[in-house]
Backbone and ligand atoms as CSV (ligand in chain L), in Angstrom:
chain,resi,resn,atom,element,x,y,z
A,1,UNK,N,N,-17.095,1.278,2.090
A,1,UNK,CA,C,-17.534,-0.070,1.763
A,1,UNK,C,C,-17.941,-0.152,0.297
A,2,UNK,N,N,-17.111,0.051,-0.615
A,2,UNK,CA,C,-17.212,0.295,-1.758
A,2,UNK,C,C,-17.350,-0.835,-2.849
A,3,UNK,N,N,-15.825,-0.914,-3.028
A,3,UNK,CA,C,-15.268,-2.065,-3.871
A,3,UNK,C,C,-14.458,-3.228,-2.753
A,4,UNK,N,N,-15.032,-4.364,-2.545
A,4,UNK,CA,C,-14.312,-5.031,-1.953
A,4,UNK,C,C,-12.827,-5.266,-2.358
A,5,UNK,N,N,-12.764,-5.468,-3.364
A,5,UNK,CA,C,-10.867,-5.680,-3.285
A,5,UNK,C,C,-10.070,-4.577,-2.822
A,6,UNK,N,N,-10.221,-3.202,-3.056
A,6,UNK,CA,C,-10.009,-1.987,-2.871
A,6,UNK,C,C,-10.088,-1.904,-1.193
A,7,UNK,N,N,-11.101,-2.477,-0.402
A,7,UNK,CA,C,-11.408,-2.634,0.431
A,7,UNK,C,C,-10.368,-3.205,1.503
A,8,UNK,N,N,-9.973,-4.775,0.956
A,8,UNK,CA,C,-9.284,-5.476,1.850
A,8,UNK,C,C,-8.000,-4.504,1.469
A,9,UNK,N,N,-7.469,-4.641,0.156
A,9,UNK,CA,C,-6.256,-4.276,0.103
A,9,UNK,C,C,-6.135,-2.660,1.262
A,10,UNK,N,N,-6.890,-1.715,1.478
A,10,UNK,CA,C,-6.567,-0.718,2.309
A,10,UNK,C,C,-6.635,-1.727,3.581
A,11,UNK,N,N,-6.904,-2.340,3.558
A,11,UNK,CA,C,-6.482,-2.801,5.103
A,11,UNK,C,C,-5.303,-4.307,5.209
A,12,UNK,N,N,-5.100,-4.046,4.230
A,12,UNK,CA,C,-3.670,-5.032,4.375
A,12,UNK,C,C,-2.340,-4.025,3.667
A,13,UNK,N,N,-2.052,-4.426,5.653
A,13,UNK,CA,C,-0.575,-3.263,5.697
A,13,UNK,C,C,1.090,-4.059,5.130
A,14,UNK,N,N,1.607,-3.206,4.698
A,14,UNK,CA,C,2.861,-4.182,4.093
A,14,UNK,C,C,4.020,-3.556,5.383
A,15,UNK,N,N,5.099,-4.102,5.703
A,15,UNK,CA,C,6.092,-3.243,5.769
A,15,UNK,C,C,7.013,-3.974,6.254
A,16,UNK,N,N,8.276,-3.096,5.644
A,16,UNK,CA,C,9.700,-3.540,5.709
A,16,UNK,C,C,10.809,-2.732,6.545
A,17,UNK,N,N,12.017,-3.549,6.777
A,17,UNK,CA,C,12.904,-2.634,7.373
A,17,UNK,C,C,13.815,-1.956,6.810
A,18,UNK,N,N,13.690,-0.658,6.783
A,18,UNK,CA,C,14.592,0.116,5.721
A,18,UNK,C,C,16.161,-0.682,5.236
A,19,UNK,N,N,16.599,-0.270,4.119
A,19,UNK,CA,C,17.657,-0.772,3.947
A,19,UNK,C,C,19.023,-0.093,3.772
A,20,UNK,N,N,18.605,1.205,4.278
A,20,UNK,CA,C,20.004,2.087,4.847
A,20,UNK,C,C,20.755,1.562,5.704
A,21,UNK,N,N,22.323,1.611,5.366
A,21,UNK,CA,C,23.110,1.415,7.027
A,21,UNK,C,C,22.720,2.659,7.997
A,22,UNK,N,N,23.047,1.961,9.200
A,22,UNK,CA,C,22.372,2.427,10.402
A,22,UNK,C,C,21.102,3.539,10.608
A,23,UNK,N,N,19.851,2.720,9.660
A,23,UNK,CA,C,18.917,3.350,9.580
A,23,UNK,C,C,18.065,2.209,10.326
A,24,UNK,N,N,17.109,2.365,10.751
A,24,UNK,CA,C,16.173,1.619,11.710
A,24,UNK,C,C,14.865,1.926,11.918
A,25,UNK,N,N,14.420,2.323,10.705
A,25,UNK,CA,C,13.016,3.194,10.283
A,25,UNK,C,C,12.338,1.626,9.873
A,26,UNK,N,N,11.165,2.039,9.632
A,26,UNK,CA,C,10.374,0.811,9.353
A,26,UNK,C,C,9.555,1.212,8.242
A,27,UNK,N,N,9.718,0.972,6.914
A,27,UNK,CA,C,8.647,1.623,6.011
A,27,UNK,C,C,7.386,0.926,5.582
A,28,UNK,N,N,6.519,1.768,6.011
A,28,UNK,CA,C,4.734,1.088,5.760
A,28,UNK,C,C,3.830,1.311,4.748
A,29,UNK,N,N,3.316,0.752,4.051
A,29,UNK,CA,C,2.015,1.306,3.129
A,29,UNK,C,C,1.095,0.416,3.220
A,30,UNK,N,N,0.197,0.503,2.489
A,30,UNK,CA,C,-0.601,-0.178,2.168
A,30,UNK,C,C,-0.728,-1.099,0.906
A,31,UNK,N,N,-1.480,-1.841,0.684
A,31,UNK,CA,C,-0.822,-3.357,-0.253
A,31,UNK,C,C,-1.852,-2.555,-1.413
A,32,UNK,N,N,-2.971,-2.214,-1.317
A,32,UNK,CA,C,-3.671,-1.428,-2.058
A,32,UNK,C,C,-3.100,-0.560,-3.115
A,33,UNK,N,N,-1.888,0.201,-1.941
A,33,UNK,CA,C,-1.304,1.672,-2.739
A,33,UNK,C,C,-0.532,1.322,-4.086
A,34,UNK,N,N,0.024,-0.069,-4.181
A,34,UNK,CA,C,0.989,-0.778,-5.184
A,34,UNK,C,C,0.607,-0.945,-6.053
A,35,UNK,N,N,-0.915,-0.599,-6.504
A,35,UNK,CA,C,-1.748,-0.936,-7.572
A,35,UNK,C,C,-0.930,0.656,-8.859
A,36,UNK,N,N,-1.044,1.097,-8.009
A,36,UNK,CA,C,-0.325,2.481,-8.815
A,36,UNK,C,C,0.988,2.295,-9.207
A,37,UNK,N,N,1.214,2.148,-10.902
A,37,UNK,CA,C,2.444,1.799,-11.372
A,37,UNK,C,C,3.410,2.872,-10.419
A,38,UNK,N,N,3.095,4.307,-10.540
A,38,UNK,CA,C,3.987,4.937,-9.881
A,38,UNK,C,C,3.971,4.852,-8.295
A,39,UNK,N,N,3.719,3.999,-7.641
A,39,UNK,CA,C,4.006,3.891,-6.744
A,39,UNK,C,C,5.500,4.251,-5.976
A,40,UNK,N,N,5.591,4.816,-5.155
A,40,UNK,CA,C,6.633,4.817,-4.190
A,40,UNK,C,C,6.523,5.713,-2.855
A,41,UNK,N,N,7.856,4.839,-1.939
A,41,UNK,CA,C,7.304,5.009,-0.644
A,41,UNK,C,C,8.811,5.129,-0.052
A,42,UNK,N,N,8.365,6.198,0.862
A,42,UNK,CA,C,9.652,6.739,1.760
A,42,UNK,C,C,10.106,6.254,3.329
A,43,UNK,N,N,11.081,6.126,3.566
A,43,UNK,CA,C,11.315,5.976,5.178
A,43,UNK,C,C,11.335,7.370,5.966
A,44,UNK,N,N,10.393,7.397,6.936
A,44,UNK,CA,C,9.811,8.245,7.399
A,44,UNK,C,C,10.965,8.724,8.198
A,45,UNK,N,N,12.779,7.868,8.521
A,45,UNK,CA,C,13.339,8.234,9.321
A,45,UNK,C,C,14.281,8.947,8.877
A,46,UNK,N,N,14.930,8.061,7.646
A,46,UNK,CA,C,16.155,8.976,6.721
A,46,UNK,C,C,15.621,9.543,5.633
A,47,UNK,N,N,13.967,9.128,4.959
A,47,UNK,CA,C,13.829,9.858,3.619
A,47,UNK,C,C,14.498,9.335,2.371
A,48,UNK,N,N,14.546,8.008,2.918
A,48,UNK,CA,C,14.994,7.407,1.881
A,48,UNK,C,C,14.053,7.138,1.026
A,49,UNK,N,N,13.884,7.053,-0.762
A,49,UNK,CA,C,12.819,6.739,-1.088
A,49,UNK,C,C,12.879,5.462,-1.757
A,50,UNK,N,N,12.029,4.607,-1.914
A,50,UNK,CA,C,11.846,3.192,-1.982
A,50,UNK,C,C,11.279,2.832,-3.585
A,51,UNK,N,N,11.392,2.714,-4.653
A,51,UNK,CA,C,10.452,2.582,-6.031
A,51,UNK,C,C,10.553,0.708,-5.842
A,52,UNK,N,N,9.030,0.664,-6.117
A,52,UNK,CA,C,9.161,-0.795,-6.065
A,52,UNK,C,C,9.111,-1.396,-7.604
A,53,UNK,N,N,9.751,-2.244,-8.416
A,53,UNK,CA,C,9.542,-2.394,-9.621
A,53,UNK,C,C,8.731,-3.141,-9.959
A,54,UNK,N,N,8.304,-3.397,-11.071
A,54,UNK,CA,C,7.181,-3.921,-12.013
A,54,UNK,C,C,7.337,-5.263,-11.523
A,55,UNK,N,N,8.047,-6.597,-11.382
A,55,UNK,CA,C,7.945,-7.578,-10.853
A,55,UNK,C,C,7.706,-7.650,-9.431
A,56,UNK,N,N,8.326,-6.842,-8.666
A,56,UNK,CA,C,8.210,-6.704,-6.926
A,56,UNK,C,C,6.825,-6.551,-6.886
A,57,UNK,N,N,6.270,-5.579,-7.526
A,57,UNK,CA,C,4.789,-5.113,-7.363
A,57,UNK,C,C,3.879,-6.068,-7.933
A,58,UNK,N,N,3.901,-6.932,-8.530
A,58,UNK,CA,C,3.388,-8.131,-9.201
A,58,UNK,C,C,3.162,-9.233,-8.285
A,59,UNK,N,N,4.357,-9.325,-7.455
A,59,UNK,CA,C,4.468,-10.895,-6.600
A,59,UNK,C,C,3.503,-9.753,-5.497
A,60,UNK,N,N,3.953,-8.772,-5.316
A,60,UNK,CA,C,3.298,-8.176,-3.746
A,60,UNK,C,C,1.121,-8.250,-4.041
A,61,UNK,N,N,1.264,-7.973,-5.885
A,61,UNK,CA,C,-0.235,-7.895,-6.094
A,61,UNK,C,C,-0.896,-9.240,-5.805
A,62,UNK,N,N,-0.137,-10.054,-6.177
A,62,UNK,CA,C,-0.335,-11.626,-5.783
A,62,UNK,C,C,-0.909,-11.509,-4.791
A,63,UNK,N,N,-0.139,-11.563,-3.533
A,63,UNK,CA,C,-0.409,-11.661,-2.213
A,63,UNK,C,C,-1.869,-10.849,-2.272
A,64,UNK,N,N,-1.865,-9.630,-2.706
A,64,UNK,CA,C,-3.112,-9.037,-2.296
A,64,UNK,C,C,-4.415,-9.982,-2.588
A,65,UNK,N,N,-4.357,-10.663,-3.884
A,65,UNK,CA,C,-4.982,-11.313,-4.193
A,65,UNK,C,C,-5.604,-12.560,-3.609
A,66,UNK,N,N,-4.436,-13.476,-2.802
A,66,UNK,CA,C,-4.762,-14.353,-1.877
A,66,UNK,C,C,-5.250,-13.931,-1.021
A,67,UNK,N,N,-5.039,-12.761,-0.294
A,67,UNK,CA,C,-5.782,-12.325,1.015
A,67,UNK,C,C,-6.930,-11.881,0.523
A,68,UNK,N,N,-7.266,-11.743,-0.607
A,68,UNK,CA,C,-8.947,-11.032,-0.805
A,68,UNK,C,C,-9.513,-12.358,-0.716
A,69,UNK,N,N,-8.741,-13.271,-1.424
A,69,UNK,CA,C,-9.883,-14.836,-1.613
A,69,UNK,C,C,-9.824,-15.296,-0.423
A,70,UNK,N,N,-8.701,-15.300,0.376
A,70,UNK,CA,C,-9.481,-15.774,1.826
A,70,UNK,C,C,-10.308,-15.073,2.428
A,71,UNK,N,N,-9.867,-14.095,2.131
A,71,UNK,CA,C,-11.521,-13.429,2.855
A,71,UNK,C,C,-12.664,-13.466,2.640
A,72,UNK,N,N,-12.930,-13.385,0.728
A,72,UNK,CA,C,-14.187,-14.092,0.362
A,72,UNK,C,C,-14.576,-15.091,0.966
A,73,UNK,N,N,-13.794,-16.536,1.193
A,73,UNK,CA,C,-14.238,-17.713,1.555
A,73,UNK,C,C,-14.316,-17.521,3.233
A,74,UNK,N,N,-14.320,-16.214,3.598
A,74,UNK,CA,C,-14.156,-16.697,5.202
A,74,UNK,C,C,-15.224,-17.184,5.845
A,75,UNK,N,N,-16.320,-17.331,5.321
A,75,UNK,CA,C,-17.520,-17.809,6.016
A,75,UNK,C,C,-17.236,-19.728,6.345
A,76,UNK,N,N,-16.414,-20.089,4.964
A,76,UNK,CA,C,-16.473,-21.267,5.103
A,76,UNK,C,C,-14.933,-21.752,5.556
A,77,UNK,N,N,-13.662,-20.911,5.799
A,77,UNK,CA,C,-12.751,-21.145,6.744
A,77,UNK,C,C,-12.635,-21.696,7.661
A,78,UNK,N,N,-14.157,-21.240,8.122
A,78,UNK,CA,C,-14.251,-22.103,9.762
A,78,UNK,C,C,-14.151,-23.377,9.866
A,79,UNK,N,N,-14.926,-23.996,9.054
A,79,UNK,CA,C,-14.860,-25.821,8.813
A,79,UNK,C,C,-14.018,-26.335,8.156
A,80,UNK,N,N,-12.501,-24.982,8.091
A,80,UNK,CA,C,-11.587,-25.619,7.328
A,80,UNK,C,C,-9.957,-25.759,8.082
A,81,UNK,N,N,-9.602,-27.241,7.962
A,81,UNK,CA,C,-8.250,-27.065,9.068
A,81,UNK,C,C,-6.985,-27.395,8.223
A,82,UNK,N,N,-5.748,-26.432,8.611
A,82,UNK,CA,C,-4.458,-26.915,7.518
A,82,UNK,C,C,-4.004,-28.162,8.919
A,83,UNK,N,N,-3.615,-29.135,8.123
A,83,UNK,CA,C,-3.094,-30.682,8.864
A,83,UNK,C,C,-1.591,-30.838,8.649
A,84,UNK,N,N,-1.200,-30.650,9.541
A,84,UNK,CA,C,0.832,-30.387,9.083
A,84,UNK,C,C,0.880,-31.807,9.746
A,85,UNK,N,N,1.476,-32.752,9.407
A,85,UNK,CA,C,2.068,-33.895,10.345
A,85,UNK,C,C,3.517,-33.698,10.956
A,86,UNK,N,N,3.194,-34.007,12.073
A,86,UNK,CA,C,4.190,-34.078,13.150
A,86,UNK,C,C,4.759,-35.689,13.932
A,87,UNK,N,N,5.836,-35.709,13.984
A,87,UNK,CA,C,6.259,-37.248,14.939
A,87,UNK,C,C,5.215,-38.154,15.016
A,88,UNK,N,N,3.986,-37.647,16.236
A,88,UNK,CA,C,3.538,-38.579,16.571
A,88,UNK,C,C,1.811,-38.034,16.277
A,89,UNK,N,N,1.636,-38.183,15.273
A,89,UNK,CA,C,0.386,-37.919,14.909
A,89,UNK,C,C,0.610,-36.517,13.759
A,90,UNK,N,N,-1.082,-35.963,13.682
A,90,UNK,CA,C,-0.959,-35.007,13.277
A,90,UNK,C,C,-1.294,-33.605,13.591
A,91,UNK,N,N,-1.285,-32.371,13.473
A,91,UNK,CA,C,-1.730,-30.847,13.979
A,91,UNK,C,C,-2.567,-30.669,12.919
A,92,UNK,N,N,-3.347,-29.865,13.410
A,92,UNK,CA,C,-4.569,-29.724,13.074
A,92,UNK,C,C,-4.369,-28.241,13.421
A,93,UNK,N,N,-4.556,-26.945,12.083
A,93,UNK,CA,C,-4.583,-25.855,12.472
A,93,UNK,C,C,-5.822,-24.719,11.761
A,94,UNK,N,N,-7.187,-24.359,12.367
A,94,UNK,CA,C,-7.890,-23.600,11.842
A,94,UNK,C,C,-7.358,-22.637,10.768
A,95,UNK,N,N,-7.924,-22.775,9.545
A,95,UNK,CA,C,-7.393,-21.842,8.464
A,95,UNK,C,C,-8.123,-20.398,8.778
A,96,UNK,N,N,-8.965,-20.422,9.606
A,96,UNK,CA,C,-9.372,-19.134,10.260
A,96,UNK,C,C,-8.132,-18.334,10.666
A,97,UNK,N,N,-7.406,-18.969,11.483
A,97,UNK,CA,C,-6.248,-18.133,12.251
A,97,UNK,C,C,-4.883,-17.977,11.465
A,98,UNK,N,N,-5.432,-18.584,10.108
A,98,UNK,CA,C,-3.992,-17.687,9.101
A,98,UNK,C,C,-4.054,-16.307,8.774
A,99,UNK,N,N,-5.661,-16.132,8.977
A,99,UNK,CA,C,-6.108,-14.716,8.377
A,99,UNK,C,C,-6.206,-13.741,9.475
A,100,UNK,N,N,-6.150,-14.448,10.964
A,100,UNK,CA,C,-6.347,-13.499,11.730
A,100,UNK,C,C,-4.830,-13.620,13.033
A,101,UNK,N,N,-4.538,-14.325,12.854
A,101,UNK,CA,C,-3.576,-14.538,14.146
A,101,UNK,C,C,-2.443,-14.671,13.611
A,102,UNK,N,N,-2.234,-15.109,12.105
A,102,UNK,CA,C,-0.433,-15.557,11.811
A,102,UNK,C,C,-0.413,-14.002,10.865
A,103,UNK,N,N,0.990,-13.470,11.205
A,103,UNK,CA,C,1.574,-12.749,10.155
A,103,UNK,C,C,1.980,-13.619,8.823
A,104,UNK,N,N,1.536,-12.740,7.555
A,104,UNK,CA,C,2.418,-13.385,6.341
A,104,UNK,C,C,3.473,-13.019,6.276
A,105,UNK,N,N,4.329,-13.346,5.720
A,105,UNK,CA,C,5.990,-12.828,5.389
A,105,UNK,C,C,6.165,-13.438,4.159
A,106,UNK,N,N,6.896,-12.363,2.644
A,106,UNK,CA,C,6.704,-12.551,1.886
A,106,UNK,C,C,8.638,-12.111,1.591
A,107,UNK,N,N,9.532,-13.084,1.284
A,107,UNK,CA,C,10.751,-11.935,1.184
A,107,UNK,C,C,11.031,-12.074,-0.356
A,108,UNK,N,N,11.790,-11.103,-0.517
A,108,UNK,CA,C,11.433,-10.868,-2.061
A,108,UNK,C,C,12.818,-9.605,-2.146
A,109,UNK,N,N,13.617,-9.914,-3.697
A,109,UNK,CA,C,14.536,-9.409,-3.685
A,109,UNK,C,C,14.802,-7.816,-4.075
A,110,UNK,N,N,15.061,-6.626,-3.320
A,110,UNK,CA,C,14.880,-5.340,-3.642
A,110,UNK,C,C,16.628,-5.115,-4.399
A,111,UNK,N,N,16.687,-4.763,-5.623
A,111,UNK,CA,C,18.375,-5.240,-6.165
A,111,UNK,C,C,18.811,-6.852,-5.802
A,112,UNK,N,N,19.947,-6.856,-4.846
A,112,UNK,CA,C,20.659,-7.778,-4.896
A,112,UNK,C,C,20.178,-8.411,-3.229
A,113,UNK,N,N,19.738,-7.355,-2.524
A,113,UNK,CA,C,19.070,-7.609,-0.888
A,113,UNK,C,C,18.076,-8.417,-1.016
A,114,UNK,N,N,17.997,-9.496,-0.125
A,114,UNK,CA,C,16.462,-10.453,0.217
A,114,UNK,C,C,15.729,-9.380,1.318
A,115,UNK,N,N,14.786,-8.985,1.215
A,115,UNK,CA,C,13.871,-8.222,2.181
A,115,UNK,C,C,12.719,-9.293,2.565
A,116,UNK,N,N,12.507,-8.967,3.602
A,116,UNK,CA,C,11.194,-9.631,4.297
A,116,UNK,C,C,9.949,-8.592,4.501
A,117,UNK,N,N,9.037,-9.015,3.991
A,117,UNK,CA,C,8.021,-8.119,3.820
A,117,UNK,C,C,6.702,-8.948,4.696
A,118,UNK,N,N,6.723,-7.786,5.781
A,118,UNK,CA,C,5.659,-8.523,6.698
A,118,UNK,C,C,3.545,-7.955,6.007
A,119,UNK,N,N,3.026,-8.454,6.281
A,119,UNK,CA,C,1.909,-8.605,5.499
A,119,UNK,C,C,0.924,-8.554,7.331
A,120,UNK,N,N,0.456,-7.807,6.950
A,120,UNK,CA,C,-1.347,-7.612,8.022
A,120,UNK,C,C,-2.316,-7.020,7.649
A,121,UNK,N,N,-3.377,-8.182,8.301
A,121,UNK,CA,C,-4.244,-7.464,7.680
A,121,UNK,C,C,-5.080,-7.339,8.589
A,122,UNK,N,N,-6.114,-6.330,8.960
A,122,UNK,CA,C,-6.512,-5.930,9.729
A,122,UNK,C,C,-8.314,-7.369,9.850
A,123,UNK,N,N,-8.870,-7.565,11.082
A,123,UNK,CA,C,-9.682,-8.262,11.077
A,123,UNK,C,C,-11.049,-8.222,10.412
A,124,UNK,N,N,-11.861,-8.675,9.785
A,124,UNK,CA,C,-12.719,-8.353,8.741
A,124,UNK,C,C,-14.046,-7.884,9.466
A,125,UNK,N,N,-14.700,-7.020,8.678
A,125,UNK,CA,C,-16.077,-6.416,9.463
A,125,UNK,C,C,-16.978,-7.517,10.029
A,126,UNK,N,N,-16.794,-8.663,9.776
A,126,UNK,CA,C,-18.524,-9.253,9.752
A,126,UNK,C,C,-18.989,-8.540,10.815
A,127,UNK,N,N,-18.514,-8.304,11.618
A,127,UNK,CA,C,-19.565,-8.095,12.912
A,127,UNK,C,C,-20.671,-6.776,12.466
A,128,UNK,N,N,-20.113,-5.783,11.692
A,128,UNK,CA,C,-20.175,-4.751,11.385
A,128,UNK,C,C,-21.678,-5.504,10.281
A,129,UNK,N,N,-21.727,-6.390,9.862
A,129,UNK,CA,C,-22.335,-6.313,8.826
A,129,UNK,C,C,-23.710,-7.320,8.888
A,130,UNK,N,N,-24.321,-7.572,10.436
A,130,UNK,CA,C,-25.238,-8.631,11.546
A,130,UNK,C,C,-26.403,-8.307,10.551
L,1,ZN,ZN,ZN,15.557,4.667,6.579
């Protein structure tokens, strides 16, 4: 319980589906670990290794960034609703449950491939912290 940003980011998991033919590995890190220019990350199935570049790691730091500020603000999330309009009226959706119930998906181009990069983050201590 150190450095909060350091914090969330170890607990917001990234991961993608390898991009070998007939490989079907799933490669995971942490959104944290990307902070390290030298970053890189392997598929645990073929060993393929993954270098993410200086822009990839930029848009991915982004994201880290939004998920720390929602979490800062999560006290006041609760009294906060995203309003999508629909046909016949409107939806009404707790911004609580973006942070805890919706996956992010972020796709983003590795070379010439669109990858989808799923984003979780694990649920925040408060309880831990009464
Ligand atoms: Zn693989």
């Amino acid at each position: 319980m150190t450095d909060h940003t350091e914090n969330i980011g170890a607990k917001a998991q990234i991961d993608f589906n390898c991009l070998e033919d007939n490989c079907d590995g799933i490669i995971r890190f942490s959104l944290a670990d990307i902070a390290d220019s030298d970053f890189q990350t392997v598929c645990k199935k073929c060993y393929h290794t993954y270098e993410l570049d200086g822009v990839l790691r930029e848009k991915l730091l982004k994201m880290l960034k939004l998920i720390t500020t929602l979490r800062e603000i999560e006290d006041i999330l609760g009294d906060c609703n995203i309003s999508i309009s629909v046909a016949n009226g409107e939806v009404k959706i707790p911004y609580a449950l973006l942070l805890t119930r919706l996956n992010t998906m972020i796709s983003l181009k590795i070379g010439d491939r669109s990858v989808d990069f799923h984003l979780r983050v694990e649920p925040g201590a408060e309880e831990t912290f009464r």
